[in-house]
ZAMARGU-4260 file (C-alpha; in steps of 0.2 Angstrom, whole numbers, plus 5000, padded with zeros to 4 digits):
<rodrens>
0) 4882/4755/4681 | 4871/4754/4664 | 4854/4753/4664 | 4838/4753/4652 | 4827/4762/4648
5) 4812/4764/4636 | 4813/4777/4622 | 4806/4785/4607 | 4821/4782/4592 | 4822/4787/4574
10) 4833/4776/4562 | 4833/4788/4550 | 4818/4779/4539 | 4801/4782/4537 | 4792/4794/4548
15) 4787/4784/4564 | 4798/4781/4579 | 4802/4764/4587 | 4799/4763/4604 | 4812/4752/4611
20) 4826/4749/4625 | 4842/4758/4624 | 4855/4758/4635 | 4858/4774/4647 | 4878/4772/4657
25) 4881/4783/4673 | 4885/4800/4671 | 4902/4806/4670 | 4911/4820/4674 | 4903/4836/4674
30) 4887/4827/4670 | 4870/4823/4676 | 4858/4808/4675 | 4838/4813/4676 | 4825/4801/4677
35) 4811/4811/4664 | 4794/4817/4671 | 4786/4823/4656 | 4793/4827/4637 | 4784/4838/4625
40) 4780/4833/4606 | 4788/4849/4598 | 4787/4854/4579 | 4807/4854/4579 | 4805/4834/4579
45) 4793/4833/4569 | 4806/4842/4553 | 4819/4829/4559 | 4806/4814/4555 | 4798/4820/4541
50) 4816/4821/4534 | 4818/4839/4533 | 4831/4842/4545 | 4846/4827/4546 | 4855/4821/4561
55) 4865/4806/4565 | 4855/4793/4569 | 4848/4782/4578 | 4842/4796/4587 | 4832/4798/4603
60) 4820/4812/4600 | 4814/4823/4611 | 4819/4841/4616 | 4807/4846/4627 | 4807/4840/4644
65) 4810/4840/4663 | 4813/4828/4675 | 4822/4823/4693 | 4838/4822/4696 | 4843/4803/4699
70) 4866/4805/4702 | 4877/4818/4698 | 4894/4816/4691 | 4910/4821/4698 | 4911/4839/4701
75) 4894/4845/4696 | 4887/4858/4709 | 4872/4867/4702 | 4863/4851/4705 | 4859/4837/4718
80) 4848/4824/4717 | 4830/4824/4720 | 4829/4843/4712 | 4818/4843/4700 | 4826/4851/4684
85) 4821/4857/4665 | 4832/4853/4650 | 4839/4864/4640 | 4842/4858/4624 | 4855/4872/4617
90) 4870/4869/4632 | 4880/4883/4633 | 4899/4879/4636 | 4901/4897/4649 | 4917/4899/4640
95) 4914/4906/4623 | 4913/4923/4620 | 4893/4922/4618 | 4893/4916/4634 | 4903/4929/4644
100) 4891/4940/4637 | 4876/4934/4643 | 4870/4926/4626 | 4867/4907/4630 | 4858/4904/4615
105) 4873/4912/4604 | 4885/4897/4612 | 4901/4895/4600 | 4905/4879/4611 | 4891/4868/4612
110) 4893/4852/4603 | 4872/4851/4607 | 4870/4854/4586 | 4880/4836/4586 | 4869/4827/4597
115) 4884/4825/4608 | 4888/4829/4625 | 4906/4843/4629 | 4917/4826/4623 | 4911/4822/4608
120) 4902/4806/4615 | 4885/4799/4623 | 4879/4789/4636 | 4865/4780/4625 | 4868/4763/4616
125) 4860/4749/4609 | 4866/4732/4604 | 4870/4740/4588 | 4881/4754/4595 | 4881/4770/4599
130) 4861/4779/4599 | 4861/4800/4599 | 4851/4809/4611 | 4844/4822/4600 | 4848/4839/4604
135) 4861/4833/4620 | 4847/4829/4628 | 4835/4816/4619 | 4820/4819/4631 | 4809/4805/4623
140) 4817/4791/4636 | 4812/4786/4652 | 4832/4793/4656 | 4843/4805/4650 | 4860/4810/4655
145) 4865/4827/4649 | 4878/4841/4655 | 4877/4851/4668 | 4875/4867/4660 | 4859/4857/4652
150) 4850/4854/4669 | 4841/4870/4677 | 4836/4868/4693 | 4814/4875/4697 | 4804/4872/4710
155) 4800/4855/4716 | 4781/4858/4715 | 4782/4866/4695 | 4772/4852/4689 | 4783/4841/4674
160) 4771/4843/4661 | 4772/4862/4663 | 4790/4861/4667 | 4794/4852/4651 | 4783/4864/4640
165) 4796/4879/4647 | 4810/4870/4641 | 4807/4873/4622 | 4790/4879/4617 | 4787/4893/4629
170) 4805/4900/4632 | 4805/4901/4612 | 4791/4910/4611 | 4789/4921/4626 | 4806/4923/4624
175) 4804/4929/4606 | 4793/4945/4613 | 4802/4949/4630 | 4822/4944/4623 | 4820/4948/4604
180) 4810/4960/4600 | 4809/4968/4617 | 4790/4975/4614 | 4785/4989/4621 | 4767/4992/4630
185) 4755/4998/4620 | 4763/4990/4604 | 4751/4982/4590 | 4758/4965/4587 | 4752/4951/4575
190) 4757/4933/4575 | 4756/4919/4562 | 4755/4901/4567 | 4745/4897/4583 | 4752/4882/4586
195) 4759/4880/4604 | 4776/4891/4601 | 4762/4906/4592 | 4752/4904/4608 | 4764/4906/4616
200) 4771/4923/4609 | 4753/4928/4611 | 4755/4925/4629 | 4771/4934/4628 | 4764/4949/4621
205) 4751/4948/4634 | 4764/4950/4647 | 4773/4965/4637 | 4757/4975/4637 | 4752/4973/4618
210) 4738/4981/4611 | 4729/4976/4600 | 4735/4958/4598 | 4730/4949/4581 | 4731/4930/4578
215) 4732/4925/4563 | 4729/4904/4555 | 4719/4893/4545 | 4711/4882/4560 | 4696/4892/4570
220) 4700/4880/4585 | 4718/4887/4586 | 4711/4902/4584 | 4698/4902/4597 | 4711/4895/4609
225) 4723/4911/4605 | 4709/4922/4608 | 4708/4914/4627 | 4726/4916/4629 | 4725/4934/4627
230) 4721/4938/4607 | 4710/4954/4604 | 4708/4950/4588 | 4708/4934/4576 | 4709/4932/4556
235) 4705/4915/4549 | 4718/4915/4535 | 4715/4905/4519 | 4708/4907/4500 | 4700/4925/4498
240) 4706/4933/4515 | 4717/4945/4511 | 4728/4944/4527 | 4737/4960/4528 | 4721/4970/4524
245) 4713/4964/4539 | 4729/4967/4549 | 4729/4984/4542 | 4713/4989/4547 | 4713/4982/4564
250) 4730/4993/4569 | 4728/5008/4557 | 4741/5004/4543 | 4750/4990/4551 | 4757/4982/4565
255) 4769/4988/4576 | 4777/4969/4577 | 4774/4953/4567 | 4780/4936/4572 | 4780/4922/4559
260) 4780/4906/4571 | 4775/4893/4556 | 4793/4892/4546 | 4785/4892/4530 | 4794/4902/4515
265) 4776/4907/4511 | 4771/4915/4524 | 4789/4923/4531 | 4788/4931/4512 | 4773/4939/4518
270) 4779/4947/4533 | 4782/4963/4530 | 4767/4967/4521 | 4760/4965/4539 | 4768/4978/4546
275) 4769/4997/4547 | 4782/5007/4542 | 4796/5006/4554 | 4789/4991/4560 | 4798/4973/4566
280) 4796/4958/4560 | 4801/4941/4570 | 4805/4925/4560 | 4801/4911/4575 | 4796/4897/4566
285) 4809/4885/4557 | 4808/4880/4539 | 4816/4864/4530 | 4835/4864/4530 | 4841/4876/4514
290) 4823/4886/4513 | 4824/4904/4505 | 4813/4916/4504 | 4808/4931/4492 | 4809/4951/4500
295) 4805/4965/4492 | 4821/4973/4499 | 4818/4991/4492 | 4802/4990/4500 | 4808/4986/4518
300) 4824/4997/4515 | 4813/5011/4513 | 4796/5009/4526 | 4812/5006/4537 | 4807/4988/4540
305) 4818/4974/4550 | 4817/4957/4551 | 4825/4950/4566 | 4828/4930/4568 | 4823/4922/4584
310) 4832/4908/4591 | 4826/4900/4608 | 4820/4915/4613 | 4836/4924/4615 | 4833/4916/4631
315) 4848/4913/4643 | 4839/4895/4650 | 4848/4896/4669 | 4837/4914/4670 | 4825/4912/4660
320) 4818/4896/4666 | 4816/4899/4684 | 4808/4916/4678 | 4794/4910/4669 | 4790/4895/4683
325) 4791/4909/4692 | 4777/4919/4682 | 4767/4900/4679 | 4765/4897/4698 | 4760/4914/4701
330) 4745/4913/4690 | 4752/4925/4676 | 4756/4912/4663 | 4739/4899/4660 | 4751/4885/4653
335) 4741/4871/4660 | 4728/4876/4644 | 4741/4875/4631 | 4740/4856/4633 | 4728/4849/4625
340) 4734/4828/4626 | 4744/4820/4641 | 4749/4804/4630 | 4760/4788/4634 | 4777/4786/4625
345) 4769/4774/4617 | 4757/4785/4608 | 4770/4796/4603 | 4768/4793/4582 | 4749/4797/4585
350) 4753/4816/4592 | 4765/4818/4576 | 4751/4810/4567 | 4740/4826/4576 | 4753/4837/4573
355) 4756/4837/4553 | 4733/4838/4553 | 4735/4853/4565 | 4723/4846/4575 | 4731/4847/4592
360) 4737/4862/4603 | 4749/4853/4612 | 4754/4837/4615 | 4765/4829/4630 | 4771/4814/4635
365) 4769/4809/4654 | 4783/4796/4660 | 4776/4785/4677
</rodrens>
């Protein structure tokens, strides 16, 4: 049996979303439908209405969410109704040979990419057709039905709007300094960007053991907010700072690790300067679609430099979820402070509004 529900949907125009009623059908096979707590308003939205990133459309946005299971589809197991769940927005098929080796992220079978579930369809229309969940999973909607292998079961008092924050921005992140770059303690680490996804590598490197832990970005206020996650040290980047001179005298020639978590070609060109010789670089942020970027290869051939690309966290979501609720409820990860605005779906074009002034930590929409 269909039934409505209220959504955030991009036509592929302009740079606001139309909230409006799509139609959400009963899940099928293998599927599960979840009426949505909380989504959060993540950058990787923001690149797909801006126009920088292109999908089918009309799209329900929204990646970044978690919810309560509503019906299950024949043959799902992991799941029942009434569990409260987090989406994962990069499904993995369990087949592929990424997923036999533990690398969810690394899925060759997900149609996800497609904004498509495992049959090359959806469950969202419209009197117009067929409407895409973005991502598989199109959390901006009072429902969503996505695939089993999307749906990760936590505990029932994980509250949503922390719930929904694990599903992209803090999994990316924390996952980036656990999964990735596996820092050691004692490591000196740096990261560009304090948005949520950089204060949430800071909070990652907090949990490694780092030492000393630099934060680096334009905004004081994103700043001050990183140094009460866990910063040791802040530069306010912008004209006349010399960025890896400060980074360079804080850690005695250069960090140990260096996590670019803007996606801007201007600032993942200055990576390596940041770091020591021998030192890791982590590219976290995502830039427009067809972005290059300038390296001095000689120079990070010979300092022995890497750079490393981060996707999700090189998280494996039925782990890594449960884990870090785990770490949330007991008191080791403060994510209630990392949201700064509990909004309506209605306000959603204001958070993106926020978003492109940087003057937001993080926002997140709170379904009734």
């Amino acid at each position: 049996m269909a039934r409505t529900a209220m959504a955030a949907v991009h036509d592929g125009r302009g740079t606001t979303l139309d909230i409006r009623e799509v139609w959400v059908a009963d899940p099928g096979p293998g599927e599960v439908l979840v009426r949505m707590g909380a989504s959060g308003v993540c950058g990787s939205d923001r690149h797909v209405i801006d126009g920088e990133w292109h999908l089918p459309t009309p799209t329900v946005l929204g990646h970044e969410g978690a919810g309560t299971v509503e019906a299950v589809g024949p043959g799902v197991t992991d799941v029942a109704p009434g569990d409260s769940v987090i989406l994962s927005w990069y499904y993995p098929c369990r087949r592929c040979r990424a997923c036999a080796a533990g690398k969810a992220w690394a899925c060759t079978g997900t149609r996800s990419g497609e904004c498509l579930l495992p049959d090359g369809t959806t469950r969202l229309s419209d009197e117009r057709g067929v409407v895409y969940p973005y991502l598989a999973v199109g959390t901006m909607s009072e429902y969503a039905v996505v695939p089993e292998s999307a749906a990760v079961r936590v505990p029932s008092e994980l509250p949503m709007d922390v719930a929904s924050l694990i599903g992209c921005s803090i999994t990316t992140g924390v996952g980036a300094v656990t999964n990735n770059a596996r820092v050691p303690a004692g490591a000196s680490a740096v990261v560009v960007g304090c948005g949520g996804v950089g204060l949430a590598v800071v909070m990652g490197l907090v949990l490694a053991g780092a030492h000393p832990i630099i934060a680096v970005d334009t905004s004081e206020e994103k700043l001050a907010a990183a140094r009460s996650f866990g910063a040791t040290h802040t530069v306010q980047a912008g004209p006349g700072t010399d960025v890896a001179a400060a980074v360079a005298d804080l850690t005695g020639g250069g960090a140990d690790y260096a996590f670019e978590v803007i996606g801007r070609v201007e600032t993942i060109e200055t990576l390596p300067s940041l770091l020591a010789t021998a030192g890791v670089g982590v590219l976290v942020g995502l830039p427009p679609e067809g972005a290059r970027a300038g390296i001095d290869v000689l120079e990070l051939a010979e300092a022995g430099k890497t750079l490393i690309g981060s996707n999700y966290g090189g998280a494996v979501p039925g782990l890594d979820f449960p884990r870090l609720a785990g770490l949330y409820l007991a008191g080791r990860l403060p994510l209630d402070s990392l949201i700064s605005h509990r909004i309506r779906l209605e306000e959603v074009n204001e958070a993106f509004a926020a978003m492109r002034a940087g003057t937001r930590t993080r926002s997140v929409i709170v379904f009734d």
